[in-house]
C-alpha positions in Angstrom: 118.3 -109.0 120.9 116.3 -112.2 121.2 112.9 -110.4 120.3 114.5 -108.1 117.1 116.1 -111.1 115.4 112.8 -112.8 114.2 111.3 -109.2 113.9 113.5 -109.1 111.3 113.6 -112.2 109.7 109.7 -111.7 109.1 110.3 -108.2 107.7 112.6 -109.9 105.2 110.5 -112.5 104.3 107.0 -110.1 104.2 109.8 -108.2 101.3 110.7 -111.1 100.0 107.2 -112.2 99.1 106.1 -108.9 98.0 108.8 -109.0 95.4 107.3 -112.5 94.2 104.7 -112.0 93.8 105.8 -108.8 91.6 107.1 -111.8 89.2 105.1 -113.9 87.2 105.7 -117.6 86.3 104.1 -118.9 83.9 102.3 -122.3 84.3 101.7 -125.1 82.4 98.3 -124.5 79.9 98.0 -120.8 80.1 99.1 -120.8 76.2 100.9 -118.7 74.9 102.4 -115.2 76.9 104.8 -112.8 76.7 107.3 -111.1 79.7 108.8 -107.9 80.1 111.2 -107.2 83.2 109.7 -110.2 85.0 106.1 -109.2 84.8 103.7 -110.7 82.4 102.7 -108.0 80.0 100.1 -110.4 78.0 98.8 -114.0 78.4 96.9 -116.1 76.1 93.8 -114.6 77.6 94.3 -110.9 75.6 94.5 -112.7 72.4 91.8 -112.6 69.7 94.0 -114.6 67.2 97.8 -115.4 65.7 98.4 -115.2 62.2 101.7 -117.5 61.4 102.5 -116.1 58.3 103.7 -112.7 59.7 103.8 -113.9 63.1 101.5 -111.0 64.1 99.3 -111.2 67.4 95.9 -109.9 67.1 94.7 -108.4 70.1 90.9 -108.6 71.7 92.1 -104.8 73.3 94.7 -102.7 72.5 98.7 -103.3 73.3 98.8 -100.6 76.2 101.7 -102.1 77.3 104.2 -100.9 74.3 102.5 -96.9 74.7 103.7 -97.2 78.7 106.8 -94.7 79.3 108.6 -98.4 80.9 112.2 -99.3 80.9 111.6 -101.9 78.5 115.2 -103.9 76.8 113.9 -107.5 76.4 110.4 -109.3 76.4 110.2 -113.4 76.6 107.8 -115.7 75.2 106.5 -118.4 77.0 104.1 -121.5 75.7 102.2 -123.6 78.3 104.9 -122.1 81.1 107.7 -123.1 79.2 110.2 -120.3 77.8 111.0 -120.6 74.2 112.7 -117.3 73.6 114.1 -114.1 74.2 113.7 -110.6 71.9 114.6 -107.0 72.4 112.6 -103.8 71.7 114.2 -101.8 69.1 113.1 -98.2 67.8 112.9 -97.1 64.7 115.2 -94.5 65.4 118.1 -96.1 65.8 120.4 -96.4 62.7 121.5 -100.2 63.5 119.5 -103.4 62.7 119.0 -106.2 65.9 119.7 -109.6 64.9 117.0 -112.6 66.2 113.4 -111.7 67.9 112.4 -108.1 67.6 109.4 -105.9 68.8 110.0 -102.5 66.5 109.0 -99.4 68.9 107.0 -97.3 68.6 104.5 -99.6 66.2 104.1 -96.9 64.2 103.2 -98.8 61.1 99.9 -100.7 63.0 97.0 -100.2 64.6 97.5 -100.7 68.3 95.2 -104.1 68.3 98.3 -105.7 66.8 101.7 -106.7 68.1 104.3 -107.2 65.3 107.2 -110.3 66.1 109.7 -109.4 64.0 112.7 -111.7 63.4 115.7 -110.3 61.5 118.4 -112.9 59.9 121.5 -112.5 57.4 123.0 -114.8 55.4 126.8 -115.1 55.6 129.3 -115.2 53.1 129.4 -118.9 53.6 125.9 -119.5 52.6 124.6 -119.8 56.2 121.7 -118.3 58.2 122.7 -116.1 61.5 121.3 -116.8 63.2 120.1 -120.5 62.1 116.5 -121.0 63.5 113.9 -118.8 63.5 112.0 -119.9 66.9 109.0 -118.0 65.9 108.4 -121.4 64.5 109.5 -123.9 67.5 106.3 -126.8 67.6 105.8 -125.6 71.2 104.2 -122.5 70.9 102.5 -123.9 67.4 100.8 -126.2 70.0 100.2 -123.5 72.8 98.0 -121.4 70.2 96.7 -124.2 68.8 94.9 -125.4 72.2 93.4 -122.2 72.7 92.3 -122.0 69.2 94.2 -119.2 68.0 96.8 -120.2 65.7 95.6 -119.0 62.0 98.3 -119.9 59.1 97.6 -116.4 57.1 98.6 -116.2 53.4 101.3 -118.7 51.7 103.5 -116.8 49.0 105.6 -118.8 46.4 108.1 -117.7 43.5 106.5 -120.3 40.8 109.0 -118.7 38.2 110.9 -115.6 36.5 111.2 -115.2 32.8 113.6 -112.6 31.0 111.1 -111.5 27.8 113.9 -109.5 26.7 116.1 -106.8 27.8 114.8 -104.1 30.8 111.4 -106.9 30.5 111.1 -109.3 33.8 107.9 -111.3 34.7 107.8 -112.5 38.2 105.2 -115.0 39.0 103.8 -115.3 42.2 101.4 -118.4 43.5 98.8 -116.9 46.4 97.4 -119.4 49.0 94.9 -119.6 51.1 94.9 -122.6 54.1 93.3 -120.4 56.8 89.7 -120.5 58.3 89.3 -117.2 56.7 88.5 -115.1 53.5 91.3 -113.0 53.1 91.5 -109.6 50.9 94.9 -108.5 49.5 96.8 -106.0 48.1 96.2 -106.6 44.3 98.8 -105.6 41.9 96.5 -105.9 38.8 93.8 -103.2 40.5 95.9 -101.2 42.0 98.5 -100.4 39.6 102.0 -101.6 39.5 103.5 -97.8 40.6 101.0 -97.9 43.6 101.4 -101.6 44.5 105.7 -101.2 44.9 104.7 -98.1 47.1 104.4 -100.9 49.4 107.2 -103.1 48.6 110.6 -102.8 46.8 110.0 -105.2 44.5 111.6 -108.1 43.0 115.8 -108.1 42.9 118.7 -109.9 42.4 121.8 -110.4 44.9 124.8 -111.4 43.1 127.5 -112.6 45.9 130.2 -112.6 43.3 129.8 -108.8 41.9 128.4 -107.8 45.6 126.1 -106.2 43.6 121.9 -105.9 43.4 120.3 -105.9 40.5 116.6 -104.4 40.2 113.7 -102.7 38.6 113.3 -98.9 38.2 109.6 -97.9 38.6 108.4 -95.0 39.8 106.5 -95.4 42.9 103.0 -93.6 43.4 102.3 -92.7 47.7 98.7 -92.9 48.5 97.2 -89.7 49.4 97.6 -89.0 52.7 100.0 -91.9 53.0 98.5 -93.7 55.4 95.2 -94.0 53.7 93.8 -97.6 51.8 90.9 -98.2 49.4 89.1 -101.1 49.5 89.5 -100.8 45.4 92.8 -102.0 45.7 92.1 -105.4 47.3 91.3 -108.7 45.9 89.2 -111.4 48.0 91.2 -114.8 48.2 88.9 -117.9 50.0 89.9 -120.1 52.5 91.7 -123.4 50.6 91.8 -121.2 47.5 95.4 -120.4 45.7 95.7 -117.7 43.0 98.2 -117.0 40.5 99.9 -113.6 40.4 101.6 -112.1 37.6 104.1 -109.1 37.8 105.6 -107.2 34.6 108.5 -105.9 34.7 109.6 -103.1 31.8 112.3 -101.1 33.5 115.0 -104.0 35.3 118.4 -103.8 35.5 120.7 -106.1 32.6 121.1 -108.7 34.7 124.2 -110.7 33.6 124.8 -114.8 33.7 126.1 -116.3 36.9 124.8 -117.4 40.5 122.2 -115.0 42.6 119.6 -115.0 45.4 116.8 -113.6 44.3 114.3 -111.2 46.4 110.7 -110.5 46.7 108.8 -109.4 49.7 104.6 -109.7 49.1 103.0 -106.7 51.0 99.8 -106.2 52.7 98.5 -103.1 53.8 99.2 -101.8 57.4 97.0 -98.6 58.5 93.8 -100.5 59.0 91.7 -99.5 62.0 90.3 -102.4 64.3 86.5 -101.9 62.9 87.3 -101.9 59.1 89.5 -105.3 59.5 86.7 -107.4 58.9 84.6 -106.8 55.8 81.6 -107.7 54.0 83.1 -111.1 52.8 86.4 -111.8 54.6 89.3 -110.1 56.6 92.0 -107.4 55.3 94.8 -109.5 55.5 98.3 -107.3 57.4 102.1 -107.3 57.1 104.4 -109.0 54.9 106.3 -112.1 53.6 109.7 -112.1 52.6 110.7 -114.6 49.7 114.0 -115.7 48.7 115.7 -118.2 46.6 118.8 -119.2 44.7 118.4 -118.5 41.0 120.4 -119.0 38.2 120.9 -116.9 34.7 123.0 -119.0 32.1 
């Protein structure tokens, strides 16, 4: 009996360690990472780049990781060893929307070079953000990409105004900047055409809390043909430290009556782009999406 108790406290321990070294803990310096179940699905090392304005990561290989059949409920991301926060996977599939961090699966809208951070938000009937803080944002990782050199800033969208000409007649305009190391091309509403430019977003709209009620334009849209497909036509080159002004006509909008509302516009870039057309002959196609919102008032 003397012999089989330590036998068995080494067999425990051998287990033990095996199953540690199964899990990965982050250390101070290794950047920025990601877990899933424990295990470290990508470190700082996998990353070509992170754009901040979409809070996409661009990958130096492809994200094998979200094509795995794994159990996979939550990921966590880590900067310099330190965890910031928690997301789920969500599928496309499902008829509900998560709340906070979000990794959309399958990535059917990407290239599988990219890994898509979602964050989804609402605001109450209050007036207030659930939930509050987007920690997409939090200083820590800003710092963690930043000593590795990865952290790019994207494209800055701003509402500068919106005018009602006359009735069913909106113009949005939009102010385009540039603050990143790179020359950027974007989806240009002027070349492209207004019917195949809101193929890509809805558009601009108005929430009024009071009538629960949105106001918006009616224009057709035009799909690309196949839908998937892009032409390097429709893009516009924007340089680094350079900011553009955008102008959007609207003809068909909605009466919008007087009173209080939050006004909508998301600014879309394209999405199907494979890994070796990315970078062109004078800058970089830039992906994704930025959401715009603020309070506006019709008298």
């Amino acid at each position: 009996m003397k012999t089989f108790l330590p036998l068995v406290v080494l067999v425990m321990v051998l287990i033990y360690g095996c199953s540690q070294e199964q899990e990965v803990n982050p250390r101070k310096g290794q950047g920025f990472s990601m877990l899933i179940n424990g295990k470290m699905a990508l470190t700082a090392s996998d990353i070509d780049y992170y754009d901040q304005s979409t809070h996409f990561i661009y990958l130096k290989n492809t994200n094998s990781f979200l094509t795995d059949k794994l159990v996979r409920d939550s990921f966590q991301i880590y900067a310099n060893g330190e965890k910031i926060y928690s997301g789920i996977f969500h599928s496309w599939y499902m008829s509900s929307m998560p709340l906070g961090a979000a990794i959309y699966t399958p990535v059917t809208f990407y290239e599988n070079y990219l890994i898509p951070l979602a964050y989804i938000s609402y605001t109450d009937q209050s007036g207030k953000k659930v939930p509050p803080v987007d920690p997409r944002n939090d200083s820590r990782i800003i710092n963690a990409l930043s000593s590795w050199n990865q952290l790019h800033t994207g494209l800055k969208c701003e509402i500068r105004s919106v005018k009602f000409i006359s009735t069913g007649k909106v113009t949005l305009e939009l102010q385009l900047t540039n603050n990143d190391a790179f020359n950027y091309y974007y989806l240009d509403p002027e070349k492209m055409g207004l019917g195949l430019f809101h193929y890509f977003t809805n558009g601009l709209s108005f929430w009024s809390p009071t009538l629960m009620k949105s106001f918006e334009n009616h224009l057709q849209h035009i799909q690309p043909d196949p839908w998937d497909s892009w032409q390097i036509n429709w893009l516009s080159l924007i340089r680094t430290h350079e900011k553009k002004t955008i102008w959007i006509n609207y003809t068909n909008f909605d009466p919008v009556p007087a009173g209080l509302y939050k006004l909508y516009f998301r600014f879309p870039g394209l999405s199907h782009v494979k890994k070796e057309e990315l970078v062109q002959r004078n800058g970089r196609i830039w992906l994704g999406e930025i959401d715009l919102s603020q309070d506006f008032q019709i008298r």
